[in-house]
C-alpha positions in Angstrom: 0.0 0.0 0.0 1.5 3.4 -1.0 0.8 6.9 0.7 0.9 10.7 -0.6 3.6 12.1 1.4 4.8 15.4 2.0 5.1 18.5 4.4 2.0 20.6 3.7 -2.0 20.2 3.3 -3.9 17.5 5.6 -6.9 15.9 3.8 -9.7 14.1 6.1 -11.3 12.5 2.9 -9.1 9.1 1.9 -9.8 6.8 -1.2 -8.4 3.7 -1.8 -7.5 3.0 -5.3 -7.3 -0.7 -6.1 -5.0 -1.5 -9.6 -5.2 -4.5 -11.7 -2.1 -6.3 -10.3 -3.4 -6.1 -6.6 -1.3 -2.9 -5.7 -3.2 -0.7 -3.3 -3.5 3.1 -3.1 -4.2 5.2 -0.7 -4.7 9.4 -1.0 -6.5 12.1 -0.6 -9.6 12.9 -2.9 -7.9 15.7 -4.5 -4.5 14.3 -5.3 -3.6 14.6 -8.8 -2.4 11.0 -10.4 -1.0 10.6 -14.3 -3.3 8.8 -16.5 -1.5 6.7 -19.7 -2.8 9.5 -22.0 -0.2 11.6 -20.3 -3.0 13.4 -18.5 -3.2 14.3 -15.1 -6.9 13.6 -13.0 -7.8 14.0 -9.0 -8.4 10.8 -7.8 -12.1 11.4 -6.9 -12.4 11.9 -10.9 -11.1 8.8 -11.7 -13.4 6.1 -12.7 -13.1 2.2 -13.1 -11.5 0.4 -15.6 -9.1 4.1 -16.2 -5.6 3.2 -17.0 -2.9 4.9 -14.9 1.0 5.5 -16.1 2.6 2.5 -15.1 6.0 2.4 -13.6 8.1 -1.5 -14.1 11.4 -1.2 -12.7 13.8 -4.1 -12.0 17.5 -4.7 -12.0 20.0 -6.3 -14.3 22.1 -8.9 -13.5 24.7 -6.4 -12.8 22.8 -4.4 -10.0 21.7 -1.5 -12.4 18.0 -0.3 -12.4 16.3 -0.6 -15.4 12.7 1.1 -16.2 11.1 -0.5 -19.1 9.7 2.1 -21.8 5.7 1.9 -22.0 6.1 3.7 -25.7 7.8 -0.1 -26.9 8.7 -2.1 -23.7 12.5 -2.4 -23.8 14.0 -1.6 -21.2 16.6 0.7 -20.5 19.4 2.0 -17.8 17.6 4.5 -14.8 20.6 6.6 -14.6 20.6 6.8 -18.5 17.3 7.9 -18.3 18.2 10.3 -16.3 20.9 11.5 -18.1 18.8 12.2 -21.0 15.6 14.1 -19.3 18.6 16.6 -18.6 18.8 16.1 -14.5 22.7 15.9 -14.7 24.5 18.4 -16.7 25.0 18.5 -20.5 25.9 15.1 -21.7 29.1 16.0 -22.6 31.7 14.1 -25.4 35.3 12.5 -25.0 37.8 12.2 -27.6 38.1 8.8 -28.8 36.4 7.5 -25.9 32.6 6.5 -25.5 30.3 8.3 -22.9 29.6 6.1 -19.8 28.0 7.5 -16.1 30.3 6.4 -13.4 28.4 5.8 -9.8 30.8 7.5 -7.1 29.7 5.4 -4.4 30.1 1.9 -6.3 26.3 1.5 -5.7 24.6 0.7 -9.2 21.4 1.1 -8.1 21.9 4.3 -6.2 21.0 6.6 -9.2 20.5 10.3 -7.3 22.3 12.6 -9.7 24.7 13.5 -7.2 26.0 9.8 -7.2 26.3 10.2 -10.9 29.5 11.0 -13.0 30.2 11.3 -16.9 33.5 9.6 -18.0 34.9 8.7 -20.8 35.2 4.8 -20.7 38.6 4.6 -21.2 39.1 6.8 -18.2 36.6 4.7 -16.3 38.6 1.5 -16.8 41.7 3.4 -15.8 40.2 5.0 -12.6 39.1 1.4 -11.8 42.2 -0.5 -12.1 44.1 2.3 -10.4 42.0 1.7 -7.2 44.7 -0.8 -5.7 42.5 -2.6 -3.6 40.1 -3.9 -5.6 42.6 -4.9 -8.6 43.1 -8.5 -6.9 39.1 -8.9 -7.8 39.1 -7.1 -11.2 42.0 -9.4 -12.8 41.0 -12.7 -11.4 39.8 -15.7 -13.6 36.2 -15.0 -11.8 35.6 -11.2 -12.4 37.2 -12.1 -16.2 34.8 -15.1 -16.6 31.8 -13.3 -15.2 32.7 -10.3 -17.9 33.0 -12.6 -20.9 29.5 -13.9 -20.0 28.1 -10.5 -18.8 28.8 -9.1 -22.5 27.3 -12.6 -23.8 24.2 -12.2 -22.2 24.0 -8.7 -23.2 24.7 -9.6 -26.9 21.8 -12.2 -26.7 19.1 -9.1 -25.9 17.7 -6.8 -28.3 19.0 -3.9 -27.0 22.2 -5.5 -26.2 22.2 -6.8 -29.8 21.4 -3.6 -31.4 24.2 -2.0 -29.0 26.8 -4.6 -30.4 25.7 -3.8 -33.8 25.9 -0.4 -33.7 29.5 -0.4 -32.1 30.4 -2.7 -34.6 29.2 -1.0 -37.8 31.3 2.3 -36.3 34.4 0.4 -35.9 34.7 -1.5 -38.9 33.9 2.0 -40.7 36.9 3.2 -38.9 39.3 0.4 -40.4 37.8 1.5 -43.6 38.7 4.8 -43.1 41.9 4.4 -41.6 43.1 1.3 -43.6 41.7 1.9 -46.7 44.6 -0.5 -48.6 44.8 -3.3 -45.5 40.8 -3.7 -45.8 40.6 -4.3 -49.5 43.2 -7.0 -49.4 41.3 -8.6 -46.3 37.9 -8.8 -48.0 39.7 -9.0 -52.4 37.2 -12.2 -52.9 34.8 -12.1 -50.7 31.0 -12.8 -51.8 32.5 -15.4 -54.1 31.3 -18.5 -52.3 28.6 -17.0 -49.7 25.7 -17.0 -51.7 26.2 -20.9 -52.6 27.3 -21.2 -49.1 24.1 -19.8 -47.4 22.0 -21.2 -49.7 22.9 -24.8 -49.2 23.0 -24.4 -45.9 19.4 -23.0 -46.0 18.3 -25.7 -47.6 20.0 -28.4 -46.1 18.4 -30.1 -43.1 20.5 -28.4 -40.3 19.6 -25.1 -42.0 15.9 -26.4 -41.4 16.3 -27.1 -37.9 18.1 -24.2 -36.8 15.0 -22.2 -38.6 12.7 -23.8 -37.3 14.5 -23.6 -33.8 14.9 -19.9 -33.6 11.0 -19.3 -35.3 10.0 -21.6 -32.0 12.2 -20.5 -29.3 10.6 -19.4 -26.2 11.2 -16.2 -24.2 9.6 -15.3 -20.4 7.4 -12.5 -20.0 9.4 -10.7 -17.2 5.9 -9.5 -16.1 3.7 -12.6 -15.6 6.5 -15.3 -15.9 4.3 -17.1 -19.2 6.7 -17.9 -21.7 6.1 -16.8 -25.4 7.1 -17.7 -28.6 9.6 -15.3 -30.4 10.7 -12.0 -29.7 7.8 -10.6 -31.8 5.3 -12.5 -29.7 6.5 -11.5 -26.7 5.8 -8.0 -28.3 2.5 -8.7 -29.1 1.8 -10.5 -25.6 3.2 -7.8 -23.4 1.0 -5.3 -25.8 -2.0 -7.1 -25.2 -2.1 -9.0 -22.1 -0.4 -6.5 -20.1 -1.0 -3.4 -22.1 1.7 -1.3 -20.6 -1.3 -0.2 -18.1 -2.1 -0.2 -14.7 -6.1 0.0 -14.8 -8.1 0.7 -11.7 -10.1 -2.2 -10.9 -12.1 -0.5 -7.8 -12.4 2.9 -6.0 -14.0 3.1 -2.2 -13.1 5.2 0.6 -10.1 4.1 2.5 -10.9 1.5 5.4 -8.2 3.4 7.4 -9.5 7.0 7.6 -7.1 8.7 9.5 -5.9 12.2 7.5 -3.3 11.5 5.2 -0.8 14.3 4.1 -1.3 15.5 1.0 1.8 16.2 -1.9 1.6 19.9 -2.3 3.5 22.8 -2.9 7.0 22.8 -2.6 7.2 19.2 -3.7 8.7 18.2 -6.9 5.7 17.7 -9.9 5.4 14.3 -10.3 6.4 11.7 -7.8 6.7 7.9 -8.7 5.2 6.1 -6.0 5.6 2.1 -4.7 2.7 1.0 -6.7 4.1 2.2 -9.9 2.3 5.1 -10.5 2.6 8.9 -10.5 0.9 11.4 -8.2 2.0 15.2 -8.5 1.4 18.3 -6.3 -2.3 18.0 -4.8 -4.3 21.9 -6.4 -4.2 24.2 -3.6 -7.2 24.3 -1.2 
């Protein structure tokens, strides 16, 4: 159950807003919640089966907070997010290097912006090793093994794929560039034998398979746990099972009806709140 919290109006009137996925909500009649539309609406103006701006947050495997994007559902780094709605400075750009956000206190999911630091990566991985009591950890077998598969699992995402992609398309445009005369003596002859290649291999029954395997491989809906088949139905199912939505399911006046304080001036104008939704500033009385 989540309550409005802050340092300013009292309301005696308390609903109890009850979501889909069993999350409870308690506020005053006035307080102002975010709709999906992008709208905002007091809570006594709300009516049933209204879908509220949901918040799904989890972490990586890595400790880092990730929000998921209700626009297409990936999901994506808090502190990047961050980054990019402009509550650090300027993201700024380093030589040679490729923009990363460094947490001071070594806490990946402590994302307030005064924990967060732009470095170029190159400097990151040199700040890091120079820190000499953690260097024992950071070039063992373990910490080297766990990287290698880190990256893999990356890889194996979309996003991760995409990521891989992108930084590879850069760097090989780079040799080009660089190398002009290396790189056409690397690839004088290439395209020769891949058509006949791929297409016998397409064809053949181990090309089948493989089709067939990656056309019927399953993926879990981090959401309900039901596993789906391909990346594009897991789309589709997270679009329509889920909908990106929390909708309100019921509305009654709060069994507990002691005052609750009410977000008001002062307070910052939207607050995400434990049942993942938004409330901002309650109107003034």
């Amino acid at each position: 159950m989540s309550y409005c919290s802050s340092s300013t109006s009292v309301e005696a009137r308390c609903l109890q807003i009850t979501l889909d996925n069993g999350c409870r909500v308690v506020c005053g009649a006035r307080q102002e919640l975010l709709l999906r539309d992008g709208t905002y609406r007091r809570a006594d103006a709300i009516e049933i089966g209204t879908s509220l701006m949901p918040l799904y947050t989890k972490r990586d495997k890595n400790g880092y907070v990730l929000v998921q994007q209700n626009y297409s559902g990936r999901w994506q780094k808090a502190h990047w997010i961050a980054a990019r709605c402009g509550l650090l400075r300027k993201i700024p750009r380093y030589e040679g290097q490729r923009t990363i956000i460094h947490h001071k206190n070594f806490d990946p999911a402590d994302n307030r912006p005064e924990n967060l630091e732009f470095m170029g990566d190159n400097d990151h991985s040199a700040f890091h090793r120079s820190l000499i009591e953690r260097n024992e950890h950071w070039q063992s077998p373990e910490f080297e093994a766990r990287r290698v598969e880190a990256l893999a699992a990356k890889a194996r995402t979309p996003d991760g794929h995409a990521y891989f992609a992108q930084r590879g398309t850069k760097n090989i445009q780079a040799y080009m560039e660089q190398r002009p005369d290396h790189f056409r003596a690397a690839v004088a002859g290439n395209g020769k034998r891949g058509p006949r290649v791929l297409s016998t291999y397409n064809t053949s029954e181990k090309g089948k398979r493989k089709s067939k395997e990656l056309a019927n491989r399953l993926h879990r809906c981090e959401l309900c746990g039901e596993q789906v088949r391909s990346y594009i139905g897991l789309h589709n199912h997270r679009r329509w099972k889920h909908g990106f939505n929390h909708k309100v399911v019921a509305i009654e006046p709060s069994p507990d009806q002691s005052p609750v304080v009410c977000v008001g001036a002062g307070a910052p104008d939207n607050l995400a709140l434990s049942a993942g939704i938004f409330a901002r500033a309650c109107l003034a009385s």
